[in-house]
C-alpha positions in Angstrom: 20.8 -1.0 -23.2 19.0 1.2 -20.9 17.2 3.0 -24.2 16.0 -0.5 -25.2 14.4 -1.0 -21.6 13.0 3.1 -21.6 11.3 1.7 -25.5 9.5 -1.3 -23.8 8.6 0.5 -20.9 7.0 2.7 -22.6 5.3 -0.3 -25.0 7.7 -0.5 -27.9 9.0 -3.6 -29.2 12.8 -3.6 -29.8 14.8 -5.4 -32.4 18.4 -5.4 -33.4 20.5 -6.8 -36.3 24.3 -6.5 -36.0 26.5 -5.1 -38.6 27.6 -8.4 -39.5 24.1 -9.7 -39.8 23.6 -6.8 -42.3 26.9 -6.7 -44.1 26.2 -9.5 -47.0 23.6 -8.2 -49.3 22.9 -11.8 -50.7 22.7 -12.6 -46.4 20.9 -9.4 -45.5 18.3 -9.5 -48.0 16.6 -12.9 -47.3 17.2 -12.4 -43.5 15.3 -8.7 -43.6 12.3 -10.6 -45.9 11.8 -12.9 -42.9 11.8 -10.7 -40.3 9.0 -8.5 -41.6 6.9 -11.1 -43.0 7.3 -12.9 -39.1 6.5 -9.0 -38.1 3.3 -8.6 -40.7 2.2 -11.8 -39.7 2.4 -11.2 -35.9 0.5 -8.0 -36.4 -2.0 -9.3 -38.6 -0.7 -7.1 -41.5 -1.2 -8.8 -44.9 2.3 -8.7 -46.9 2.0 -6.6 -49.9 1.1 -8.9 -53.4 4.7 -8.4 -54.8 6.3 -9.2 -51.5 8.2 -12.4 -51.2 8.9 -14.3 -48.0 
């Protein structure tokens, strides 16, 4: 998508989850924990105490 490429032009990093991906609460949920405690981690942001990964 040529917004996607304008974002990481410009700096941004893009990421996507499909409809499918985010359909399944009991699927979603897990996946979403994950992604942002990857994301924290990669930014150097400490997870909040009550988070789980």
């Amino acid at each position: 998508m040529s917004s996607d490429r304008d974002l990481k032009l410009r700096g941004y990093d893009v990421f996507r989850f499909g409809s499918t991906e985010l359909s399944n609460l009991n699927r979603a949920h897990p996946l979403l924990q994950r992604f942002f405690a990857d994301l924290f981690d990669r930014c150097g942001v400490p997870l909040p105490d009550n988070a789980q990964p």
